[in-house]
C-alpha positions as CSV (number, residue, x, y, z in Angstrom):
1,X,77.1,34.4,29.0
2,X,77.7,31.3,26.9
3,X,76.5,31.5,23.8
4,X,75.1,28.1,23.7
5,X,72.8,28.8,26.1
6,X,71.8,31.7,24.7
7,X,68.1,32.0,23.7
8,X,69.3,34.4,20.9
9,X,69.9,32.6,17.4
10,X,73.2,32.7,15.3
11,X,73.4,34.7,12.6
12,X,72.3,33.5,9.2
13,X,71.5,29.7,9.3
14,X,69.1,27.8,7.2
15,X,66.5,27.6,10.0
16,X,67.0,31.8,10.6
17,X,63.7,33.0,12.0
18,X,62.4,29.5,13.0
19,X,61.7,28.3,15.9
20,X,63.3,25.2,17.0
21,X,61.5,23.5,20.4
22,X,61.2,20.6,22.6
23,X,57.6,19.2,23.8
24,X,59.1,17.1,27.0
25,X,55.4,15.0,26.9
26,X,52.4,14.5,25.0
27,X,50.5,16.0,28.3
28,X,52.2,19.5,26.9
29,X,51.5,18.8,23.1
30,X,48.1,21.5,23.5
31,X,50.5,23.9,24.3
32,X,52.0,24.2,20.9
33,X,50.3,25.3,17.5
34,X,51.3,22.1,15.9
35,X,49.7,23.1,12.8
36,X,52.4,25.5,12.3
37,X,55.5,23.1,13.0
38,X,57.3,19.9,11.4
39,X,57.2,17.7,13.9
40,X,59.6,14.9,14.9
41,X,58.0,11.9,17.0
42,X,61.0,10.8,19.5
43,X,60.4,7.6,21.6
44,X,63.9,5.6,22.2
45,X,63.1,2.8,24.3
46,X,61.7,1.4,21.5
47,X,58.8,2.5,19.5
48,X,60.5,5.1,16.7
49,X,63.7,3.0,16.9
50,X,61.8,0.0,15.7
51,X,59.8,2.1,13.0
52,X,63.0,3.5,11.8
53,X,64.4,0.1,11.1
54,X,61.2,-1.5,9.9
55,X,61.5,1.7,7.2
56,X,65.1,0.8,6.7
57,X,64.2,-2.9,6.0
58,X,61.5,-2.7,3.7
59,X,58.2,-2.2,5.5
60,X,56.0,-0.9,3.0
61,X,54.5,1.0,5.9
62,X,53.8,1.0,9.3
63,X,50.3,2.3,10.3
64,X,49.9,3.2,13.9
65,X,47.0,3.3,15.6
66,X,46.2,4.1,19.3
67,X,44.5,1.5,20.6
68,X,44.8,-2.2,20.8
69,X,41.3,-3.0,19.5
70,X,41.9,-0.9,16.4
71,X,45.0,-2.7,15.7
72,X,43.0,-5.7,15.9
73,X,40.2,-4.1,13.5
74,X,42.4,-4.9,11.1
75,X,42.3,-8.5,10.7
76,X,38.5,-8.7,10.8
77,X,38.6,-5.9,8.0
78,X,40.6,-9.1,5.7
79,X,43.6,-6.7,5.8
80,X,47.0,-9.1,5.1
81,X,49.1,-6.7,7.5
82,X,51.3,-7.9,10.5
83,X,49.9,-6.8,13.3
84,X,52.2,-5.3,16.5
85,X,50.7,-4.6,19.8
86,X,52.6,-3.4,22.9
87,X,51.7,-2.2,26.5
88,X,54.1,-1.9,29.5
89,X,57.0,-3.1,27.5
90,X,55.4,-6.7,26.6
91,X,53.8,-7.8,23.1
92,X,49.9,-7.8,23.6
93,X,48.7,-12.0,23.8
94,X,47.9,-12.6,20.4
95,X,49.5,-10.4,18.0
96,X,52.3,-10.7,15.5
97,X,55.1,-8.9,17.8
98,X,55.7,-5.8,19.6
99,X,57.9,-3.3,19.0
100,X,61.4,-4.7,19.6
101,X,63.5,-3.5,17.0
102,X,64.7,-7.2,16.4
103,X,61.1,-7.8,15.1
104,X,61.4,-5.8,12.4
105,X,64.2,-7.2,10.4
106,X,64.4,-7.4,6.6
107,X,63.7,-10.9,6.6
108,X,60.0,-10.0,8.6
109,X,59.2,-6.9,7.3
110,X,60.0,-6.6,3.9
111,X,57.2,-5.7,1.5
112,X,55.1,-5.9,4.5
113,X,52.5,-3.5,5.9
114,X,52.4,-3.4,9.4
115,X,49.5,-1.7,11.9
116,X,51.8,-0.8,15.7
117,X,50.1,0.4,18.8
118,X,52.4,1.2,21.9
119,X,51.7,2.9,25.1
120,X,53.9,6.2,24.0
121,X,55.0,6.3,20.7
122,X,51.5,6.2,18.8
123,X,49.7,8.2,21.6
124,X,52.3,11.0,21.0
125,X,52.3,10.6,16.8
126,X,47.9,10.9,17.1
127,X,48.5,13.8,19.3
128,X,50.6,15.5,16.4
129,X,49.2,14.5,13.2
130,X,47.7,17.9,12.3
131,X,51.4,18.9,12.3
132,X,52.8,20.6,8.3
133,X,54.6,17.1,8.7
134,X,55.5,14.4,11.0
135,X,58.5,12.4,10.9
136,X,60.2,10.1,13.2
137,X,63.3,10.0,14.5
138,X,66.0,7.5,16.7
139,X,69.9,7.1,17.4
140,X,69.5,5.1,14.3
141,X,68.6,7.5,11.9
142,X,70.2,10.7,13.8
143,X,72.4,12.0,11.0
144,X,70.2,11.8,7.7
145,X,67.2,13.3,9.9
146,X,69.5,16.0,11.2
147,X,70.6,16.3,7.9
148,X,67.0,17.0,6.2
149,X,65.8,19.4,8.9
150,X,68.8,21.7,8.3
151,X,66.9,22.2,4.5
152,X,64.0,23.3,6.4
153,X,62.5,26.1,6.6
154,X,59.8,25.7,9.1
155,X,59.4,25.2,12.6
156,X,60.2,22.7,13.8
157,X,58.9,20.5,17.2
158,X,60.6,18.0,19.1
159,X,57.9,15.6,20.6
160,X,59.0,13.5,23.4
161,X,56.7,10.5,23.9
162,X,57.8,10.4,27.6
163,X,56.0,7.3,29.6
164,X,52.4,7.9,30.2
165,X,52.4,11.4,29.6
166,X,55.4,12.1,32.0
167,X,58.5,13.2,31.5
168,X,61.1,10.6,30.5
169,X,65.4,10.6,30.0
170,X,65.9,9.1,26.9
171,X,63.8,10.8,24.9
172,X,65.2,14.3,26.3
173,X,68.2,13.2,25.6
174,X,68.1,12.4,22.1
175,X,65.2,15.5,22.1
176,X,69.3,17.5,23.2
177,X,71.2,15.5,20.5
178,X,69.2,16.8,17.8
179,X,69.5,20.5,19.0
180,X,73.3,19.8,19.2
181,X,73.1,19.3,15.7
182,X,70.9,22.3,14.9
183,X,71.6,25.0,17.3
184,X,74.2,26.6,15.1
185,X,71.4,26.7,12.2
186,X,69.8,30.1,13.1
187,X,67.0,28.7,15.0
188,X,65.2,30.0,17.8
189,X,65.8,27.5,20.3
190,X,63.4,27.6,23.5
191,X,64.3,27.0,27.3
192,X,63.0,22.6,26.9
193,X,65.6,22.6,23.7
194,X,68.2,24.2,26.0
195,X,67.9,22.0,29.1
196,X,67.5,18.8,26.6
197,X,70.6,20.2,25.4
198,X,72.4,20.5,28.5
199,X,71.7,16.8,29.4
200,X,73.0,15.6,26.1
201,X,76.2,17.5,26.9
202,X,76.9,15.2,30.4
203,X,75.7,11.7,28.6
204,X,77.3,12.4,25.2
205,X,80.3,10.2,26.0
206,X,78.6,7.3,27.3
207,X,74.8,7.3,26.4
208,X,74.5,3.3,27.7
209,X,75.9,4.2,31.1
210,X,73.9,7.5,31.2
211,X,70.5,5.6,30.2
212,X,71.2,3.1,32.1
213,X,69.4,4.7,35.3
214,X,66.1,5.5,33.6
215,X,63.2,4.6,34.9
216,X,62.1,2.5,31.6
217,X,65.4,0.6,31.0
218,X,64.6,-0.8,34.4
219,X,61.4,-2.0,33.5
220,X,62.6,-3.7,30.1
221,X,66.1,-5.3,31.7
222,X,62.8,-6.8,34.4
223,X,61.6,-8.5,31.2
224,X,65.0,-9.5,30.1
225,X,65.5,-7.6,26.9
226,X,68.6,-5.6,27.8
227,X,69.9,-6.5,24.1
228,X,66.9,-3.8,22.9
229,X,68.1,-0.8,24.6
230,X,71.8,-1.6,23.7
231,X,70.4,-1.7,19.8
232,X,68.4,1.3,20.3
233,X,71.3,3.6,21.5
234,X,73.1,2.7,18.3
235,X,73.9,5.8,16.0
236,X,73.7,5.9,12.1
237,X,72.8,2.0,11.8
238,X,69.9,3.5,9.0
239,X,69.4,6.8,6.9
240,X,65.3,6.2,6.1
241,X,63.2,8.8,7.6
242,X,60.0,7.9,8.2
243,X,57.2,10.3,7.7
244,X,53.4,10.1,8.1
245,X,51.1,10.1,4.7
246,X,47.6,9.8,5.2
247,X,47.6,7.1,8.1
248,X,51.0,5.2,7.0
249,X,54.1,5.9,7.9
250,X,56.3,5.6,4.9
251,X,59.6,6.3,3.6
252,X,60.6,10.0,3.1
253,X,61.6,10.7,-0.5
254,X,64.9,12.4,-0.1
């Protein structure tokens, strides 16, 4: 048998004893204890990509909420926050932005609070926040969050937003990038971290032309923003993790 598809752990590792598992949708979130895992949000196309940069650039936070109206709450509450609202890949009428990545630049962003509500992304986060901790994670930020889970002692859950509580590529695949990086840790990796795995292993050469089949890249090159996924399958652009305190997502203190 090959031993990277074996169930059994390594040796030794950082992570020996704990468990190290993919959640392929927020429909199968119930399934897990998450009180008992750290858990890592994963939604590509584009909602943790454009946190992780927001982070990088100098968001103060990002708060995300999961509906529209409590994003607008906000506003009527005299808050001075930027308000991003997104639903089947187009900005809500009326609000600051979305959640392109290219909204969330330094020049935007900076020192700014901002309250996000997508149709994955924050469902996915609320469905986790009882978690020991919740951090997020892209291509962007790959390596540093790698990095910091490695020191980690706990379980830890992969949570892939999927789109609308199904099963989704991208976020599988990055779900398998991440257990590339781990799997030699002394985890206990679970059949979902195995397949991500797998798929990572036929798309690692050429995520772009792998991705570019998936169901969701089709619906956002329909609205003209191929520019977005190309950004959001770039690796190591940031080393902020972003993790959630209280209701904000903030910068993790390394």
């Amino acid at each position: 048998m090959n031993k990277d598809t074996n169930n059994t752990p390594p040796s030794g590792g950082r992570g020996a004893g704990a468990k190290l598992q993919v959640c392929l949708t927020p429909a199968l979130i119930p399934l897990y204890k998450v009180e008992d895992y750290i858990v890592v949000i994963i939604d590509i196309f584009r909602a943790t990509t454009s946190i992780c940069y927001g982070i990088e650039n100098g968001a103060e936070a990002i708060i995300p909420v999961s509906k529209v109206e409590e994003c607008s709450a906000y506003i009527e509450k005299g808050f001075d926050y930027l308000l991003a609202a997104e639903r089947d890949g187009e900005v809500v009428a009326g609000f600051d932005f979305g959640n392109s990545p290219f909204s969330y630049t330094k020049e935007k962003v900076n020192g700014k609070t901002i309250v996000l509500t997508t149709t994955n992304g924050t469902h996915a986060l609320h469905l986790s926040r009882m978690a020991k901790k919740v951090v997020i994670g892209s291509f962007l930020n790959i390596s540093s969050l790698c990095n910091w889970l490695k020191q980690q002692q706990d379980n830890i859950l992969l949570v892939c937003s999927g789109w609308k509580n199904n099963f989704n590529l991208e976020d599988t695949l990055f779900a398998g990038a991440v257990v590339e990086q781990l799997k030699n840790e002394g985890f206990k990796i679970d059949d979902p971290a195995i397949a991500a795995n797998d798929m990572f292993g036929l798309a690692k050469n050429d995520l772009n032309a792998y991705l570019s089949k998936t169901s969701h890249s089709e619906r956002l090159k329909k609205l003209g923003i191929e520019k977005d996924i190309a950004f959001c399958l770039n690796v190591d652009v940031t080393t902020a993790i972003p993790v959630l305190e209280g209701e904000r997502l903030v910068k993790l203190k390394l």
